[in-house]
N, C-alpha and C positions, 0 to 999 in steps of 0.2 A: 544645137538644140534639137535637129529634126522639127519632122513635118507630120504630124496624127491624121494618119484617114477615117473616115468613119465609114464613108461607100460612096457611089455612083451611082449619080442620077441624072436626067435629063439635061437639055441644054441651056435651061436658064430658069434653076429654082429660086425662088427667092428665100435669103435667109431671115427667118420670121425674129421678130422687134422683142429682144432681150434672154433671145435664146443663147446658151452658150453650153463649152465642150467640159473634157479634161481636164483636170491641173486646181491649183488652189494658188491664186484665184480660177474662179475657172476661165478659159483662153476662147477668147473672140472666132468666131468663126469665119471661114473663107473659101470664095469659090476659085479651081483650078480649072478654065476649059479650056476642051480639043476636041475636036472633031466630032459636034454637037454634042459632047456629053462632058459631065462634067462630074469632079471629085471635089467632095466638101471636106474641108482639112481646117486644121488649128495649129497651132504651136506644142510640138510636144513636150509634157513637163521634163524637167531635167530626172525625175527618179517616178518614171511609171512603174505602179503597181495596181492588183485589181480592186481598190477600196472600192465599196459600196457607193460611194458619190458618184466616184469616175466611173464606175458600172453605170448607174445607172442616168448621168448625163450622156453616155455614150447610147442610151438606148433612147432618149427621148430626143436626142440629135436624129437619130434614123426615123424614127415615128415622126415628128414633126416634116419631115423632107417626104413620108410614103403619103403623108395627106395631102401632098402635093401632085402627088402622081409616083411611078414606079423608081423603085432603087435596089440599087446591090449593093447589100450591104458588108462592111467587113466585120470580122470576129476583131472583138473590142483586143487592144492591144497592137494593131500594128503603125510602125513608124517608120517612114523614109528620109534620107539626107536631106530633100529638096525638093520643093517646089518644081523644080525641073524634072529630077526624077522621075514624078507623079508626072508631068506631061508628056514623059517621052513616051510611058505607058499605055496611057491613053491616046496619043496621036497612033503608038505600034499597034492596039487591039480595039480601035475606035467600030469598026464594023462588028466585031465581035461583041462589045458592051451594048451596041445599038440593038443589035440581035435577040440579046439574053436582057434588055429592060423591055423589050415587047413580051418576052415570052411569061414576065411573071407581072405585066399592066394590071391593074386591077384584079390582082389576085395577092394573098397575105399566105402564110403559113400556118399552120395548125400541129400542136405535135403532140401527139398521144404516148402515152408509159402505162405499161400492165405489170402489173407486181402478183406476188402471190396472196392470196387473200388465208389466213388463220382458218385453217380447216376445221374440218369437226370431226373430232378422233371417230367418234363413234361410223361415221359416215364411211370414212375411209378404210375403216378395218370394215366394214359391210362391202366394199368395194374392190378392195387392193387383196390380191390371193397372198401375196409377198408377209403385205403388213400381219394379214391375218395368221399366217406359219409363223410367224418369227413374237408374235403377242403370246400365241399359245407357247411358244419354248419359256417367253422369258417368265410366264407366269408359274411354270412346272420344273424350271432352273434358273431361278434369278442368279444374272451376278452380271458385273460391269461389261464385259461383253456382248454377249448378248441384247445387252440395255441399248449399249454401243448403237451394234448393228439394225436396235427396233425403230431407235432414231434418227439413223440415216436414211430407213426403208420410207417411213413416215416423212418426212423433208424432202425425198423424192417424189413422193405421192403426190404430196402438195405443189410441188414444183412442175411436178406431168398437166397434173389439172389445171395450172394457171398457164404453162405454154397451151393447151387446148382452147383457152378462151382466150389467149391473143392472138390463134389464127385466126380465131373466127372473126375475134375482130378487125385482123386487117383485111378477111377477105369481103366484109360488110362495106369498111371505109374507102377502103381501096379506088371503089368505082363511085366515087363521091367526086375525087382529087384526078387535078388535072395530068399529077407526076407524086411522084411516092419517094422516099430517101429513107435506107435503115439508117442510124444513127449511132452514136460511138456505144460501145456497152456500160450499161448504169450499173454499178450494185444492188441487188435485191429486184430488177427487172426483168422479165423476160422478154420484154418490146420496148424499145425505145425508135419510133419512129415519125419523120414530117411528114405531111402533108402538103401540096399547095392546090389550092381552094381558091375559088373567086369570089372576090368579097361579100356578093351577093347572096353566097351559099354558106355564109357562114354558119346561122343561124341554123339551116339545116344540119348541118357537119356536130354543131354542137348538142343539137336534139337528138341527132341520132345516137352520138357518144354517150349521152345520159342512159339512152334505152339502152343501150348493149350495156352500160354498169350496171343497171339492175339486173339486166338478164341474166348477170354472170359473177355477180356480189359474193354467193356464197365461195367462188373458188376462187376469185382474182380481184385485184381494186386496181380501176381505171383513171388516170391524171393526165388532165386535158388542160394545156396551157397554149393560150393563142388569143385575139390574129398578135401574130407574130412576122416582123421585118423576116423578106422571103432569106433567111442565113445559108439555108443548106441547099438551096436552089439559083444562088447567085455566080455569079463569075468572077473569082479575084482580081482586083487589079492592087496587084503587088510587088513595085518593083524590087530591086535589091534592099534589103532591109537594113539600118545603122547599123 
């Protein structure tokens, strides 16, 4: 059957009164420790996949254990032959886990996405030399090419002007955060990036996020999801996988 981690946390969490994992029914939870730290595991289902339940008891497993104090956590899906497995792990990178749960203690994750906000033609052809040669052609020789290329010119515009206001906004948030991570690439984003912030600062983190989407509304739209279990700032412990 394997063994479902969820992450690594300290030496002696307790597991809170009716919470549970993975699987249908969902599977009891259990602590693995070594070398003051410890991996929270269950039984893993015979046929994992990422159903919305199992999503989302795999996240309130790690939320429940970060109110406890600091964890690393893993990306929802991983499963080991064994119980032993998971300890040899942690007995091998026990100084390293101890390490990396000091460095994200009270501190959560924050993850900001800038996309391109729907321009305003008028705006852009007053702005872009490109857009503007290429509107006077198509009006004075329409036809499908042209149209073509008035499209792509326009799409790019839009696309320059929304990369410009996620620098800015990463160089505003930047000095907020104790460590920064770009993130995998999203469709239709030009920033996908974490945060880790100390819990204290959230508030801040999230005030100041507001202000920069208004600042920058008309070119770009800003999505802020967090505090979020530290994912892209933790340390796997993953031994050889099923």
């Amino acid at each position: 059957m394997g063994v479902y981690i969820y992450g690594v946390a300290g030496a002696s969490p307790r597991i809170p009164a009716g919470l549970r994992g993975v699987g249908k029914p969902p599977a009891a939870l259990r602590r693995v420790v070594a070398n003051r730290v410890t991996a929270v595991v269950s039984a893993a289902p015979d046929h994992l996949r990422a159903y919305r339940r199992d999503l989302q008891a795999h996240q309130n497993v790690l939320m429940a254990f970060a109110d406890q104090g600091p964890v690393l956590p893993m990306r929802f899906g991983v499963v080991v032959a064994d119980e032993d497995a998971v300890r040899a792990r942690l007995e091998e990178g026990g100084k390293e886990y101890e390490a990396a749960l000091d460095r994200v203690a009270d501190r959560v994750e924050m993850n900001v996405k800038v996309s391109a906000a729907e321009g305003d033609l008028a705006e852009i052809v007053q702005q872009d030399p490109r857009v503007q040669q290429l509107r006077h052609q198509a009006r004075r020789r329409p036809g499908y090419e042209i149209n073509l290329r008035l499209g792509e010119a326009i799409a790019t515009a839009i696309g320059r002007r929304a990369a410009q206001a996620a620098a800015q906004v990463s160089a505003v948030l930047t000095p907020l955060a104790d460590d920064v991570r770009k993130g995998p690439e999203v469709t239709g984003c030009v920033l996908n990036m974490s945060f880790l912030i100390r819990a204290d600062a959230v508030e801040q983190f999230r005030a100041e996020t507001g202000r920069l989407a208004n600042r920058h509304m008309a070119h770009a739209v800003l999505q802020l999801t967090g505090p979020l279990p530290c994912y892209s700032f933790a340390v796997a412990v993953v031994p050889e996988p099923v």
